[in-house]
PAZAKOL-955203 format. One line per 4 residues: number of its first residue (from 1); their letters; for each residue x, z, y of C-alpha. Coordinates in nm, 2 decimals. Each point is the difference from the previous one (the first is absolute). Layout:
# PAZAKOL-955203
NUM) a) X Z Y | ...
//
This chain:
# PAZAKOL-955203
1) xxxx) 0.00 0.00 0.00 | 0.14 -0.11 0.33 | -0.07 0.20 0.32 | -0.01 -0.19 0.37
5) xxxx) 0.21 0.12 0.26 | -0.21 0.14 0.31 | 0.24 0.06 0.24 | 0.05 -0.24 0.32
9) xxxx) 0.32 0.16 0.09 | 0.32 0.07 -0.17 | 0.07 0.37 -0.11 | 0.33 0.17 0.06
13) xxxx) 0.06 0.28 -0.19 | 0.15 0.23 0.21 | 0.04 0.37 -0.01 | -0.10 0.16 0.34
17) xxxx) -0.12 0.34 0.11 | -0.29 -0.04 0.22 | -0.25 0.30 0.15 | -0.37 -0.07 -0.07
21) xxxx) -0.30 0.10 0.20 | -0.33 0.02 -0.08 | -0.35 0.25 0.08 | -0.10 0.24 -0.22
25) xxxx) -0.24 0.23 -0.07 | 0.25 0.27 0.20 | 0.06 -0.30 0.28 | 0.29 -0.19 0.05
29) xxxx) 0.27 -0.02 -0.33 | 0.30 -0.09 0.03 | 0.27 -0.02 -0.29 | 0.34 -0.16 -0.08
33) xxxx) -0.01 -0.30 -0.32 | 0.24 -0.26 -0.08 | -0.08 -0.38 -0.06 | 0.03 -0.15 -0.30
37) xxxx) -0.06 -0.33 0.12 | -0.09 -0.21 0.31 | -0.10 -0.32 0.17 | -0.10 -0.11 0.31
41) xxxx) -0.38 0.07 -0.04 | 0.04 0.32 -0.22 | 0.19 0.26 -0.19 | -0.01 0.19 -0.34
45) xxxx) 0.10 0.37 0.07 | 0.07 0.32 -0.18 | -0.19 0.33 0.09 | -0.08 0.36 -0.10
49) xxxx) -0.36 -0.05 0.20 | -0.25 -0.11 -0.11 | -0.17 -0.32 0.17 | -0.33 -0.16 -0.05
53) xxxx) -0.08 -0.37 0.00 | -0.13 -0.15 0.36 | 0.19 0.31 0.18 | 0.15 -0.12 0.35
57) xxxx) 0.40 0.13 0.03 | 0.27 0.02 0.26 | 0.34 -0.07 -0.14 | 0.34 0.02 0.14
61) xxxx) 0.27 -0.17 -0.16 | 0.39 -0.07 0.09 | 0.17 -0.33 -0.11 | 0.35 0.10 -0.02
65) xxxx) 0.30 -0.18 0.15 | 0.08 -0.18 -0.33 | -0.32 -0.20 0.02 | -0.08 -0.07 0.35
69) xxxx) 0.39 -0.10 0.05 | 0.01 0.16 0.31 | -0.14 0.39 0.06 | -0.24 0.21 -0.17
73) xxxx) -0.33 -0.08 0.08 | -0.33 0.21 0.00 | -0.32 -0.20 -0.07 | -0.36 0.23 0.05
77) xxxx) -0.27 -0.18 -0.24 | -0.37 0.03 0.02 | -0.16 -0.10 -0.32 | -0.27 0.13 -0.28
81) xxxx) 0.09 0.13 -0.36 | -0.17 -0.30 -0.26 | 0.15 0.18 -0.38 | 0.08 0.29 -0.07
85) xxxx) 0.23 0.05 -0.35 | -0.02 0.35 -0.10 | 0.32 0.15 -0.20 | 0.06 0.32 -0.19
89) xxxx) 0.19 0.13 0.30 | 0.02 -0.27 0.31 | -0.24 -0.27 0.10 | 0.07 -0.32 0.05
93) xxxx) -0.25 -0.14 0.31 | -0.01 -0.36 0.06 | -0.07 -0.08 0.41 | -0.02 -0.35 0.23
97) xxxx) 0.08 0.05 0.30 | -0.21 -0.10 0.28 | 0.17 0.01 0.33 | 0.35 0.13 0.06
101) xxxx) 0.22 0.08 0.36 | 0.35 0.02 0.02 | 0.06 0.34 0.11 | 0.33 0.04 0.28
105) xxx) 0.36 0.17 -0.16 | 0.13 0.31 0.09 | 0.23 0.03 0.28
//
């Protein structure tokens, strides 16, 4: 049995720690995860939270030096969980991203 590719964009699997935001029940969450993989319209991270389908986050992730060629950059991401993969310890949440901002380095 053959499956079919869904994705548009290319993945690049890439470990990066990223801080995830999202509302709760106790208001605004916000906790540290790590990608597994990413493309330009979403990401597959790692988390101790646990996420629900259809929930809008705020993510913040830095590109390191080693990619962009240049500096390190921070990227904010607006976007809404669409699978959640639950694990015996971890979850593994897959996101697209919706709209993003280039946020400005550190003096």
């Amino acid at each position: 049995m053959e499956s079919t590719e869904r994705r548009a964009q290319q993945r690049f699997t890439l470990t990066l720690p990223l801080t995830v935001r999202s509302n709760g029940p106790a208001g605004l969450v916000e906790r540290t995860a790590h990608t597994r993989d990413i493309s330009f319209r979403g990401l597959y991270f790692i988390s101790d939270e646990q996420y629900m389908p259809g929930v809008p986050i705020e993510f913040v992730l830095t590109l390191p030096k080693e990619i962009t060629q240049a500096g390190d950059v921070s990227i904010r991401c607006y976007g809404q969980v669409v699978r959640v993969e639950p694990n015996a310890t971890k979850n593994g949440v897959a996101a697209r991203i919706e709209r993003y901002e280039f946020l400005p380095t550190a003096a």
